[in-house]
C-alpha positions in Angstrom: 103.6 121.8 93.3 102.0 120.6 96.1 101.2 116.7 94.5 102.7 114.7 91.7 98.9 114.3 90.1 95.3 114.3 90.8 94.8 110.7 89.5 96.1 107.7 90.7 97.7 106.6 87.4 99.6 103.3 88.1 97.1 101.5 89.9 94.4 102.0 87.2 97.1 101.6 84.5 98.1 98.1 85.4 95.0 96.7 86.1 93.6 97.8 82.8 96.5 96.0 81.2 96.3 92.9 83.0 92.3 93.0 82.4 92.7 94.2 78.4 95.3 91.1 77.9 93.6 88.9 79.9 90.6 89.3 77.4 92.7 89.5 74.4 94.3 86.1 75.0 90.7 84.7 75.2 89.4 86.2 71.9 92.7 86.6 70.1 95.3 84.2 71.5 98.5 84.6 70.5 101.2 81.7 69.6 102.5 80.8 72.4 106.2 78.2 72.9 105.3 74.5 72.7 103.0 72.6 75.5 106.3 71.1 77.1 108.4 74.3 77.6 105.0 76.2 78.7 104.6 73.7 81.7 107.8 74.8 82.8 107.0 77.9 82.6 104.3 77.9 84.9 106.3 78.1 87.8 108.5 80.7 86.6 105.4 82.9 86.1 104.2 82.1 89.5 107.8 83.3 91.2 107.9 86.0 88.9 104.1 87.3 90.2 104.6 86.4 93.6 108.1 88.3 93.7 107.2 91.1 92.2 104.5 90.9 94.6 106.5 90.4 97.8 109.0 93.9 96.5 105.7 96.0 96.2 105.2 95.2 99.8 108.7 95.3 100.1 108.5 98.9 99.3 104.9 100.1 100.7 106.6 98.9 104.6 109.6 100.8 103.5 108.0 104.3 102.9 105.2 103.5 106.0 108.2 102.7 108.3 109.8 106.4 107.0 106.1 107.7 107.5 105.8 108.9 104.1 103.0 108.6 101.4 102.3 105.2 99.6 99.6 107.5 97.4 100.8 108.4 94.0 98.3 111.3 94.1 99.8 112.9 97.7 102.6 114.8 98.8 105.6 112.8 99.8 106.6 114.1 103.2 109.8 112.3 103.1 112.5 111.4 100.4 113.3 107.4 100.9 116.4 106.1 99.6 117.2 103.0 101.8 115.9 99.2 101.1 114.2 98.9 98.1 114.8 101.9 97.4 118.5 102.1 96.6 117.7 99.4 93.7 115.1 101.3 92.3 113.8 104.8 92.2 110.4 103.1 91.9 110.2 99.7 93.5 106.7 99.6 93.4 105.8 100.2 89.5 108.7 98.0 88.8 107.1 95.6 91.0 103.6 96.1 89.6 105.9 95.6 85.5 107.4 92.1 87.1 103.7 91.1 88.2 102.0 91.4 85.0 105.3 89.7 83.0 105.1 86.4 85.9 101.3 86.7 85.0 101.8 86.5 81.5 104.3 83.4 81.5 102.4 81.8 84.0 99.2 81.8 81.8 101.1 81.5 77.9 99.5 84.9 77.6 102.1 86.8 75.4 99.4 89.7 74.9 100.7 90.2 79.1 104.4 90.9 77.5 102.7 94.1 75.2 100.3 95.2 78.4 103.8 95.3 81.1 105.5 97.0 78.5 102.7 99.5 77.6 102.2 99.8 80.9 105.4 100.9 82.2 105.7 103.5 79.6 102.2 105.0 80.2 102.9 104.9 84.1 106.9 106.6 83.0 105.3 109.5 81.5 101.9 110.0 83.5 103.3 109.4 87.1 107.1 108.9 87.3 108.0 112.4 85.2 105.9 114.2 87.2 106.5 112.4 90.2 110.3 113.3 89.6 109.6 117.1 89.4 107.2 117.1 92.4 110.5 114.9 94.3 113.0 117.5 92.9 110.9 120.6 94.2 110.7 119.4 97.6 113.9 117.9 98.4 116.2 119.9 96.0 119.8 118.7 96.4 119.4 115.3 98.3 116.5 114.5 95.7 119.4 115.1 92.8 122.3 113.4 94.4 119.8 110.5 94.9 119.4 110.6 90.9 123.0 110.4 90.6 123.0 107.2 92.4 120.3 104.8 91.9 118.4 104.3 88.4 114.9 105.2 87.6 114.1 101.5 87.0 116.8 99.1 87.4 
């Protein structure tokens, strides 16, 4: 098993759901909470978006510093565990989840909530199950005790 896959699942995944429900809101909206609680929202979106954002990076600096991978489609030469890694055994699709939920509050899109969540379960079983094998093969023992301590997602 010399990669986890041949496609780069999560980016395309993610970007097809913020596209799809993106449209959908504009030819099917969706109810949405009243005008005044909305407003408030706004911001919360934007922190959510930009802090998902900001632990994506987080986490691609982490695994360059450890001169490992950031492809989902290559072999990871190292097995990270430290910074954002001992929150989440994938920081970066649970970053890439947080941006399209801040995306969706910030723009009273609910059709956003249904894309993160869709989302996160295609990217689960196309990249992370395999991803997990691939992890397991090559690292063996320190890849399981690292299981044993820090969650898939949070």
């Amino acid at each position: 098993m010399d990669k986890p896959s041949s496609i780069p699942w999560p980016p395309l995944i993610y970007l097809s759901a913020i596209i799809v429900s993106f449209i959908l809101g504009n030819f099917y909206p969706l109810p949405w909470l009243p005008t005044i609680i909305s407003d408030g929202l706004f911001a919360v979106g934007i922190m959510m978006a930009v802090g998902g954002l900001a632990f994506v990076i987080y986490a691609i600096r982490t695994l360059t510093k450890h001169k490992t991978t950031v492809s989902p489609i290559r072999r990871a030469d190292h097995l990270v565990t430290n910074g954002p890694f001992a929150l989440s055994r994938n920081p970066i699709y649970l970053g890439n989840t947080v941006i399209t939920l801040g995306l969706g509050i910030s723009l009273a899109n609910p059709w956003f909530f249904v894309g993160a969540i869709l989302a996160a379960l295609l990217t689960n079983f196309l990249q992370i199950v395999p991803e997990e094998k691939h992890l397991e093969h090559h690292f063996g023992k320190q890849w399981r005790t690292y299981v044993k301590k820090v969650r898939r997602w949070i």
